[in-house]
C-alpha positions in Angstrom: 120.7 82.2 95.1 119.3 85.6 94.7 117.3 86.7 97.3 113.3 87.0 96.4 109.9 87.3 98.9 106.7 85.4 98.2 103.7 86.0 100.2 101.8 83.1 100.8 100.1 80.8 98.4 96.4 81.9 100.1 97.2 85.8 99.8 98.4 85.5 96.2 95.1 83.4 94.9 93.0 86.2 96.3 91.9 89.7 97.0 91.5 89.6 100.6 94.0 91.6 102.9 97.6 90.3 103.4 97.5 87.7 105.3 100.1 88.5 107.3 102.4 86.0 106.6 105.4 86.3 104.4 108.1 83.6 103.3 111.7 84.7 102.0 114.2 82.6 100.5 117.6 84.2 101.7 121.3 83.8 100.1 123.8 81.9 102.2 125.6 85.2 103.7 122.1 86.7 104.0 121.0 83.8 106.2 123.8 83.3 108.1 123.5 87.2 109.2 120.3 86.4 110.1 121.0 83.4 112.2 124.2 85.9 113.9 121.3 88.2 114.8 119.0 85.6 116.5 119.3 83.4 119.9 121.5 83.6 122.9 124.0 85.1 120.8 121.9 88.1 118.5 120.2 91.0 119.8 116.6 89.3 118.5 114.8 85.9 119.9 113.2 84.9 116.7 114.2 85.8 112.6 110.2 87.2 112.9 111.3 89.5 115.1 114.5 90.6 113.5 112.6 91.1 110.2 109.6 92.9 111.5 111.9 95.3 113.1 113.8 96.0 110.0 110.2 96.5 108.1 109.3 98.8 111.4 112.4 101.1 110.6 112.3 100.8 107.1 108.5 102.5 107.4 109.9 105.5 109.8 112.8 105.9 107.7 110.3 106.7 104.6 108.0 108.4 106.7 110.9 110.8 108.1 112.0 111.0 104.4 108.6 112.2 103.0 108.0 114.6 106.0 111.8 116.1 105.4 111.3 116.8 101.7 108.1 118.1 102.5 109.2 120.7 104.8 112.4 121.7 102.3 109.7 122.3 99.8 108.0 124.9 101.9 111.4 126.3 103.0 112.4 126.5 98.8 108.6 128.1 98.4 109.3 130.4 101.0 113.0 131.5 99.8 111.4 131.6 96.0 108.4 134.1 97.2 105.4 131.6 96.7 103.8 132.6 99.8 100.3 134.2 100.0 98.1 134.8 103.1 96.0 132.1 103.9 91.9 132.9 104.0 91.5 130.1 106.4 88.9 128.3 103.6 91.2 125.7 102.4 89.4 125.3 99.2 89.6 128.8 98.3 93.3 128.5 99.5 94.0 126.0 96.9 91.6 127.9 94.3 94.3 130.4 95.1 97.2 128.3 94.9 96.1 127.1 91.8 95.7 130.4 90.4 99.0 131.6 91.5 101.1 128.5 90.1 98.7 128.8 86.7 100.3 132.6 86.5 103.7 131.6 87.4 103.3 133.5 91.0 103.0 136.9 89.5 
């Protein structure tokens, strides 16, 4: 059975926040993992746990991700020229920026 995650019945019927509770329907190798990584035997007391420390890594994985490309933009901007000196108004900073990415940074 293929894997799939339903929220609950309550969060789905409405608009209100996420109610904070989640159910998953695992494959059989997927749930035995889980089971290998819970009790005496796992590093983890409860699945909960397990899962909401995979979602918690998951999060700073993307947020390292977003931050890294982020920064190799500004390196590429910097390498390509597409600097300018900053007037310390940011809205006339990105009137600038605009202006300058309009011209093709000439």
């Amino acid at each position: 059975m293929n894997e799939f995650v339903r929220q609950s019945a309550t969060h789905s019927r409405s608009k209100a926040p996420v109610s904070g509770r989640i159910n998953a329907r695992l494959s059989r190798p997927l749930a035995e993992f889980v089971s290998r990584m819970v009790g005496e035997t796992g590093l983890y007391e409860t699945p909960s746990e397990y899962i909401r420390d995979l979602i918690r890594r998951d999060m700073e994985r993307r947020e390292g991700q977003f931050l890294q490309d982020t920064i190799l933009t500004g390196y590429r901007d910097l390498a390509a020229g597409r600097i300018f000196e900053s007037s310390g108004d940011f809205k006339a900073d990105m009137a600038v920026l605009d202006q300058k990415e309009t011209n093709g940074w000439q």
